[in-house]
C-alpha positions, 0 to 999 in steps of 0.5 A, spaced: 673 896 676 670 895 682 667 902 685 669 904 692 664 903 699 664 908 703 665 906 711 658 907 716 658 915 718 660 911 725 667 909 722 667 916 719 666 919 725 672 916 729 679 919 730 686 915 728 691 915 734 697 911 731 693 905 729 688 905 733 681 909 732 678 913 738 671 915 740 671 921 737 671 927 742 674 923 748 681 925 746 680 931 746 677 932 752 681 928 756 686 933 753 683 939 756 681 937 763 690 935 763 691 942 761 685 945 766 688 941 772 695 944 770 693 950 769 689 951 775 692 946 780 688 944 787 689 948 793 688 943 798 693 937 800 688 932 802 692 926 807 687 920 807 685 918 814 687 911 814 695 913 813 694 917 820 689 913 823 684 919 824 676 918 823 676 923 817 681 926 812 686 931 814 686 937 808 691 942 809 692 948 804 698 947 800 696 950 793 703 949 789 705 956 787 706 957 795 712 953 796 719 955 793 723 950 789 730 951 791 736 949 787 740 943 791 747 942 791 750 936 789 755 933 793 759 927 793 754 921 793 758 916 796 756 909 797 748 908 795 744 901 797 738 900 794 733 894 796 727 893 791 722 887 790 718 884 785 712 879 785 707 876 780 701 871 779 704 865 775 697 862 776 691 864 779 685 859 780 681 863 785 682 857 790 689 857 790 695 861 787 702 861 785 706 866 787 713 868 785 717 874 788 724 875 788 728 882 792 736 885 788 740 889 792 745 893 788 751 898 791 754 904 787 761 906 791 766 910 787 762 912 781 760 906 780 756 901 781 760 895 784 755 890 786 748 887 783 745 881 787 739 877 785 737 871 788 733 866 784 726 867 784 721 865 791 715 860 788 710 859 792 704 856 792 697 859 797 691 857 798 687 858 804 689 853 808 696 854 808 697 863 808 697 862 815 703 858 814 706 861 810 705 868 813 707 865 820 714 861 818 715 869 813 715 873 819 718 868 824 725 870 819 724 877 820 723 878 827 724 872 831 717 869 833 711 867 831 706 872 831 700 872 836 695 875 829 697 875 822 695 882 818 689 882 813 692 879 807 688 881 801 694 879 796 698 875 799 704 876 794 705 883 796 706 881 803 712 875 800 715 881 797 714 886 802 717 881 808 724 879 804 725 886 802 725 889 810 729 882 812 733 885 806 734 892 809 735 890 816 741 885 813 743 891 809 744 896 815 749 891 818 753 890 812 754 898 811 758 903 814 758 908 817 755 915 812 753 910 807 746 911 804 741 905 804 735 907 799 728 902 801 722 901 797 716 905 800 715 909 806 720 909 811 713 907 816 713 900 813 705 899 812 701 895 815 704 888 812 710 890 816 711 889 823 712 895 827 718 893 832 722 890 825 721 898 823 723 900 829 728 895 830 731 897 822 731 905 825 735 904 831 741 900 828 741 905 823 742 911 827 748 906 831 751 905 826 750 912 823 747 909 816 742 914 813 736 911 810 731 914 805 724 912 802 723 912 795 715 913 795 712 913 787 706 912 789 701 919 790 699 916 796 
């Protein structure tokens, strides 16, 4: 009968998390500096200084425990748009990419959602020779001229979405009536891939036409 081997002390020593082995100690620290953070929260909300273009980082105090939660009524939603984007790689050869991205819309109204958009998906391909096309033909679209300059495109996929989504907000807030409620992707300020006069120009119909817009920020910056 075959006598059984023990495993090396270092397999000994790890710890099992489902089927996968763990450093032994690293589980259980990670776990104790979640609770410490829960337990004694920062005191300071610190606003990164590019976000409001100051030199230095703005820290104000805002420890959790000094603001009150109070409870919301709920009311009516009435009609909801919502706007969002996706994108993606297919291909990355460091001097050329293929990109994919593709904007949905839906509409909830009367308890129900009744209407579900979404297009067929935008491939295409960027190297650096034809971005600047791309970025110049993108935003002629959405604001109605070529731009003099284009903004640092470090990912140039993220600037795709991001134009067909506020091209899609705009046409949006033509489409809605008045009272309606228009959920956008993101900051209400648009970041720096968009263009300041199509935010502006997307805040200035909306309150004509007296549709309501929100910002549906999930990153913690």
């Amino acid at each position: 009968m075959p006598r059984a081997v023990s495993p090396p002390d270092e397999e000994l020593a790890d710890e099992l998390v489902g089927a996968d082995r763990v450093r032994t100690g690293q589980l259980a620290a990670a776990a104790i500096f979640v609770v410490e953070l829960l337990r004694e929260p920062g005191g300071d909300i610190r606003v990164v200084g590019g976000q409001v273009e100051l030199g230095d980082d703005l820290v104000v105090p805002g420890h959790p425990d000094a603001f009150e939660l109070e409870p919301i009524r709920p009311v009516d939603p009435g009609t909801v748009w919502a706007v969002d984007g996706g994108s993606c790689l297919v291909a990355d050869a460091r001097s050329f990419q293929v990109a994919a991205y593709r904007v949905a819309r839906v509409r909830f109204a009367v308890g129900r959602t009744d209407r579900v958009e979404s297009p067929p998906l935008e491939v295409r391909s960027v190297s650096t020779d034809r971005i600047a096309d791309l970025a110049g033909d993108a935003l002629l679209e959405l604001t109605g001229e070529r731009p003099r300059q284009l903004p640092d495109l470090p990912r140039p996929v993220d600037a795709l979405r991001e134009w067909a989504e506020w091209r899609e907000v705009l046409r949006t807030i033509e489409e809605a009536d008045g009272g309606d409620l228009v959920l956008v992707d993101g900051s209400l300020h648009g970041g720096p891939l968009v263009p300041p006069d199509v935010v502006r120009r997307a805040h200035r119909r909306a309150v004509e036409r007296r549709v309501q817009l929100a910002g549906v920020v999930k990153a913690s910056t």
